[in-house]
C-alpha positions in Angstrom: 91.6 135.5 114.2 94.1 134.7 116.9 93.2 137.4 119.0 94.5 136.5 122.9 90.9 136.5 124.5 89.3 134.9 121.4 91.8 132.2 121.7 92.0 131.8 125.5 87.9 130.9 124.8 88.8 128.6 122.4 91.7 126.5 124.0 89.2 125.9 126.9 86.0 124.7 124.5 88.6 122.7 122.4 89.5 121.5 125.9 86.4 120.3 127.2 85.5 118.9 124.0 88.8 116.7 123.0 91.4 116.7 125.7 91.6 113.8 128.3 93.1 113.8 131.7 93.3 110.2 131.7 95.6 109.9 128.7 97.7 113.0 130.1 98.6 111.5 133.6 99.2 107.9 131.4 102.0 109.3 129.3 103.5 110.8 132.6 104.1 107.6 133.8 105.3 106.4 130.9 102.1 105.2 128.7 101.9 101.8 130.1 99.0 100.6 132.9 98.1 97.5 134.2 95.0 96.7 136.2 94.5 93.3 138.0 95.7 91.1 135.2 95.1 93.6 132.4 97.8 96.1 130.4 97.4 98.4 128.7 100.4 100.2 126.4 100.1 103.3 124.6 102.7 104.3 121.7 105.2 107.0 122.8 103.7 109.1 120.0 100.0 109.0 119.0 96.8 111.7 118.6 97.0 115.4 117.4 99.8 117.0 115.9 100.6 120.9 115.9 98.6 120.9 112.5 95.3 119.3 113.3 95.6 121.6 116.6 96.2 124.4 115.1 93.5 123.8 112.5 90.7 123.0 114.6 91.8 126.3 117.1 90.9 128.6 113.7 88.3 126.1 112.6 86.8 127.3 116.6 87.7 130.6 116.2 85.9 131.5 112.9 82.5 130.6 115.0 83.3 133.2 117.6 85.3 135.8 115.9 82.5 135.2 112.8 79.5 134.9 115.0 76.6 136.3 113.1 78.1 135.2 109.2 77.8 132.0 107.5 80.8 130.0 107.9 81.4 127.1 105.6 84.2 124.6 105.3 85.7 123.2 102.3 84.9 119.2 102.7 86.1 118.5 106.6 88.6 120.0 108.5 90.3 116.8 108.9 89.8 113.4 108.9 87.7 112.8 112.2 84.1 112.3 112.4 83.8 113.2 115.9 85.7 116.3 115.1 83.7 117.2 111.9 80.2 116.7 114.0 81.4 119.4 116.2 81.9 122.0 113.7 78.7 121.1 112.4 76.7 121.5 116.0 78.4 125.0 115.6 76.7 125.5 112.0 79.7 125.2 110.0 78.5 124.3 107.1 80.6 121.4 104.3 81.1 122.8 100.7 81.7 120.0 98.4 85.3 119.3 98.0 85.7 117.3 94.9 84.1 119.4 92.5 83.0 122.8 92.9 79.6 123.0 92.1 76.2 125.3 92.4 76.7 125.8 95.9 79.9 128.0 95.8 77.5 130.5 93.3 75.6 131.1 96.7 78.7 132.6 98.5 78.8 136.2 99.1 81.7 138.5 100.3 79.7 138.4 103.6 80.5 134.5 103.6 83.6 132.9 105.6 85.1 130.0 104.3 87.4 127.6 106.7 90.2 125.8 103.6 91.1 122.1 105.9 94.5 121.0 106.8 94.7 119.5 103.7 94.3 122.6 101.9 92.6 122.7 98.1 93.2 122.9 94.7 93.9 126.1 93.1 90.7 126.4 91.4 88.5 126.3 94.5 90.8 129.3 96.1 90.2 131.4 92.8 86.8 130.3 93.0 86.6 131.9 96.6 88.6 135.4 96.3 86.3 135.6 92.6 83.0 135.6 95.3 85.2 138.0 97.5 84.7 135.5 100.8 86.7 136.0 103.7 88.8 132.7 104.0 90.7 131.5 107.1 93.5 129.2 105.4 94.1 126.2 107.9 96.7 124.2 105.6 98.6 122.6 107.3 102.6 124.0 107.2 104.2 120.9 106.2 101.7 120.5 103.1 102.6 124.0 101.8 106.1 122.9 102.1 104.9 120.4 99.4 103.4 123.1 97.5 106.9 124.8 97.2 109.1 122.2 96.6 106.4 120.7 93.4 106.1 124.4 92.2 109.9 124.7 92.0 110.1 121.6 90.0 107.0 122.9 87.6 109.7 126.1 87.2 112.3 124.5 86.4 111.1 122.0 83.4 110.7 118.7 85.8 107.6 116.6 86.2 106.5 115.9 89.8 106.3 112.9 90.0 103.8 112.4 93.4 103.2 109.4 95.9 100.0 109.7 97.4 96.4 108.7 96.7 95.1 109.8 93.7 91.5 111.4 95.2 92.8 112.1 98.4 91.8 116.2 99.1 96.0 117.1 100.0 97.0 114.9 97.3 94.5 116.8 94.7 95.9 120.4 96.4 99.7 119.6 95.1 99.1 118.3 92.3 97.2 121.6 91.0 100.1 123.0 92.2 102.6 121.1 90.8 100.9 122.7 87.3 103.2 125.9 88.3 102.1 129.6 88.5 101.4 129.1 84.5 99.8 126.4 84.1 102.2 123.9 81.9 103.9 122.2 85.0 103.3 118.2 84.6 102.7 115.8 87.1 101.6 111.9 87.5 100.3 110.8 91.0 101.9 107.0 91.9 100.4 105.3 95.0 102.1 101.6 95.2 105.4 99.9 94.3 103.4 98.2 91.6 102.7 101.5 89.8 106.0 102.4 90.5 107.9 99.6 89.0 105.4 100.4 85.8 106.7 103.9 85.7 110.3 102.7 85.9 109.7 100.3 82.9 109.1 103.2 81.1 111.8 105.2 82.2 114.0 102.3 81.4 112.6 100.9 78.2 109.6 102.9 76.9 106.4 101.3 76.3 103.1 101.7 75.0 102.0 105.1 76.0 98.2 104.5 76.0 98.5 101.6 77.8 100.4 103.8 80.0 97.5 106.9 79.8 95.2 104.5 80.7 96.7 103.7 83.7 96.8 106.3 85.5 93.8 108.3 83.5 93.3 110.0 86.3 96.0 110.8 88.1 98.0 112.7 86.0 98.0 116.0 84.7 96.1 117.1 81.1 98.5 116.3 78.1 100.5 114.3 79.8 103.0 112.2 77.9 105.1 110.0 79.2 107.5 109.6 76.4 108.3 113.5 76.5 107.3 114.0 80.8 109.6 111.6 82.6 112.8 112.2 80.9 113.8 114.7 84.4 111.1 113.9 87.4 111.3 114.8 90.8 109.3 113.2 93.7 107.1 114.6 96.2 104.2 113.1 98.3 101.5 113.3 100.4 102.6 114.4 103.7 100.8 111.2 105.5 102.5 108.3 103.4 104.0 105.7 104.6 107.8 106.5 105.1 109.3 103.2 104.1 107.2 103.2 100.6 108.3 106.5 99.4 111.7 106.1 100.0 111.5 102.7 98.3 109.5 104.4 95.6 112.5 107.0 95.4 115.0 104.0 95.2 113.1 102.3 92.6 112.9 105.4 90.2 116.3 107.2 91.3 117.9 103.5 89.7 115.4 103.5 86.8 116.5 106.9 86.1 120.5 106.5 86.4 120.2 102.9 84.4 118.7 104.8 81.2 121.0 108.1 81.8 124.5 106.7 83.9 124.1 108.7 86.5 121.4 110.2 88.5 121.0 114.0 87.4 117.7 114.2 86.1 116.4 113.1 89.4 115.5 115.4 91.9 114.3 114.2 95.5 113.4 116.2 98.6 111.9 114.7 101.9 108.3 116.0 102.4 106.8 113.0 104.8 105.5 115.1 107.8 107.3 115.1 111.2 104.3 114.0 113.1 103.7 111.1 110.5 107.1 109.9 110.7 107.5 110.0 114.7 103.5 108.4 114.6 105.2 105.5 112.4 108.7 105.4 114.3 106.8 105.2 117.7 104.8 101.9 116.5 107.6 100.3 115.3 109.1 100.7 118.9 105.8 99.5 120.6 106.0 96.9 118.4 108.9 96.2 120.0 107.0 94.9 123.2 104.9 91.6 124.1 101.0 92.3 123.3 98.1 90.3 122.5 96.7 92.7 120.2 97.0 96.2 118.6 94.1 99.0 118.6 94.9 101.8 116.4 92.0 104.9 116.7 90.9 107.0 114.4 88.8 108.2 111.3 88.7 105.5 108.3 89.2 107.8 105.8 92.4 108.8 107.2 95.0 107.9 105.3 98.3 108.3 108.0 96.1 106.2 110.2 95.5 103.5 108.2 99.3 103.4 107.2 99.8 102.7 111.4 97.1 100.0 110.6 99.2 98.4 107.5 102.5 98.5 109.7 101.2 96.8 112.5 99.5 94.2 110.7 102.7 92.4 109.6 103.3 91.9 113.4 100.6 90.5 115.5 96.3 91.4 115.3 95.7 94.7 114.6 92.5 96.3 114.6 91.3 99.8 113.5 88.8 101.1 115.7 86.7 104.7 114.8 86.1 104.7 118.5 85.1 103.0 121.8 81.8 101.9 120.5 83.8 99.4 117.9 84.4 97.0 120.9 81.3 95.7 121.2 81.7 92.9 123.5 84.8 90.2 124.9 83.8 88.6 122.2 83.6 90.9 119.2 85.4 93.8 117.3 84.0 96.3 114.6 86.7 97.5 112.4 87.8 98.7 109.2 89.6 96.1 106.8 91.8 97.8 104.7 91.6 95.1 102.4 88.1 94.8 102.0 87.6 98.6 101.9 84.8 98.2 104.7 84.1 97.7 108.5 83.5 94.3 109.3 83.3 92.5 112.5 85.8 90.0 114.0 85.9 87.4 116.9 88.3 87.7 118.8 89.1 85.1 121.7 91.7 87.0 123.5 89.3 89.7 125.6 86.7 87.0 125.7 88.7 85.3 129.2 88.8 87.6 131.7 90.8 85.8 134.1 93.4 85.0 131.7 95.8 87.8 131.3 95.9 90.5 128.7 97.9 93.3 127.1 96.5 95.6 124.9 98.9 98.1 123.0 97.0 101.3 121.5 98.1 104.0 119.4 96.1 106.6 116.8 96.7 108.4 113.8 97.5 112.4 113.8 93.9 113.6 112.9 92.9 111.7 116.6 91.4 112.9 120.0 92.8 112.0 123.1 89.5 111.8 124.4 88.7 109.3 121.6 91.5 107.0 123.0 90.6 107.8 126.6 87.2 106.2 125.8 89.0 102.9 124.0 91.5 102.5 127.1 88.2 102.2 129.8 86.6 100.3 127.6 89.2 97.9 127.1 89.2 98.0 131.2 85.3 97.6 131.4 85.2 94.3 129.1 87.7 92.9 131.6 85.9 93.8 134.8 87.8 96.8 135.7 85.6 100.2 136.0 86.3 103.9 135.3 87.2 104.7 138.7 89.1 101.8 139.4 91.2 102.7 136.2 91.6 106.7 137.6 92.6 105.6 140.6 95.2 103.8 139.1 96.6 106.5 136.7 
């Protein structure tokens, strides 16, 4: 796959499709710009990481070392929709990723199937070596890391006891893991301090246990009981939580567990929050650091270490998630997603509507991002004020 001249090819279509100049001759002079009376500052941090990058280079490469074979792809490759429609102009086709259904009996051994960054449940790579497919395996490094540490505990008698989202496609990968090599590994799947604090009640006190099954019906493994499954736990999580929350998760349960015991020794704990999700998160919390008027964070609204930028920013000043450029609509309006209300809606917002009064606009974007995707939202932020593109390249 990651043959030199296949790969020299690929760097320079992944190029011209996602890389920006403009954003590249901005963090050289230190991510901040002002034009006229307008500022814009980018977060030291923001946009790929190593493991979208390196997924969407194979994603690329299947097309051309593949060129004549079906290709498919397990859901997307991450969570980008501009990203996503690319693969699909190259007819990379999306398998279902929830379920595996009908169409996997089509696939062939003549088939290639793409596994995303998140990687997939067990049963869907059985499913694939069963049909003989050639697979190129994108998961990301830091998930598999995951994948070791849960399968360890599932060895060694201990629950996993995961923070992450329940549905979310990495978060369904380790759990299957977390079953172990044999299949009678346990886990439950936690996703806020509220269901934590439940668990620790439990830990603590006991309870009633179908109240307790029926909490969390679907995010634990089959059989599970929590009288017998969190008397030794140990936590993992989805690489793209927010840091803050698991460790507070890992307090919270680390105490339950050492109040019902005296000590702490049926608790096991190992940091599995990516790099680039922590530095994403560490990076805002500097920029927040700095006067602005308002916050843009980019990217796909299904991406979960996205809209944990959104939920940290938030607490500090207005902060709007943006899929793209197109989401400022005017000086006077903003489309974005509301984590809240689970849905893009559209805001006023008076501070781009006065053009002569002055403005700073921080930006940053979650890890499954383009640069040329926040390119676009820094001219546009420029063109609502009155500045043009080449007014704004000149200036870089």
């Amino acid at each position: 796959m990651r043959r030199p001249d296949v790969m020299e090819k690929v760097s320079a279509e992944v190029a011209r499709h996602f890389h920006s100049s403009v954003i590249g001759r901005l963090r050289e002079r230190g991510g901040s710009l002002r034009v006229g009376n307008t500022r814009i500052i980018l977060a030291k941090e923001f946009g790929f990481c190593y493991g979208v990058e390196r997924a969407i280079d194979l994603a690329y490469a299947s097309r051309r070392v593949f060129p004549d074979q079906r290709i498919f792809l397990i859901g997307e490759i991450i969570h980008n929709p501009d990203v996503n429609r690319h693969l699909r102009e190259m007819n990379i086709v999306s398998l279902p990723w929830r379920e595996i259904d009908a169409s996997y009996d089509d696939l062939t051994e003549d088939d290639v199937v793409i596994v995303p960054a998140f990687g997939t449940p067990t049963a869907f790579m059985e499913a694939l070596h069963a049909k003989g497919c050639q697979i190129v395996d994108t998961t990301c490094g830091d998930v598999m890391k995951v994948w070791k540490r849960v399968r360890g505990y599932a060895r060694d008698g201990i629950t996993s006891v995961i923070h992450g989202k329940a549905g979310h496609e990495e978060t369904r990968a380790t759990a299957s893991r977390a079953l172990g090599d044999d299949g009678t590994g346990r886990y439950l799947v936690i996703l806020t301090l509220d269901d934590a604090d439940f668990v620790c009640r439990h830990i603590r006190h006991g309870g009633d246990r179908d109240a307790f099954l029926a909490r969390f019906k679907d995010a634990c493994s089959p059989g599970f009981d929590p009288d017998l499954h969190l008397v030794e736990v140990g936590l993992a999580n989805q690489t793209t939580m927010l840091k803050s929350e698991t460790e507070e998760i890992q307090r919270r349960i680390r105490q339950a567990v050492t109040d019902r015991d005296g000590d702490a020794s049926r608790f096991h704990y190992f940091d599995t929050i990516c790099g680039a999700t922590q530095e994403r998160q560490d990076a805002l919390f500097d920029l927040l650091g700095q006067p602005m008027d308002l916050l843009l964070v980019v990217g796909g609204y299904n991406s979960s270490n996205t809209a944990h930028l959104v939920e940290i920013a938030e607490q500090h000043l207005p902060a709007f998630f943006i899929r793209n450029a197109s989401c400022l609509r005017s000086l006077e309006q903003i489309a974005h997603f509301d984590l809240h209300r689970r849905e893009e809606v559209i805001s006023d917002y008076a501070k781009l509507l006065h053009g002569d009064q002055p403005l700073t606009v921080g930006i940053t974007a979650g890890a499954s991002c383009p640069n040329n995707l926040i390119e676009q939202t820094v001219l546009k932020v420029f063109l609502l004020r009155g500045i043009p593109a080449e007014q704004v390249t000149q200036a870089c």
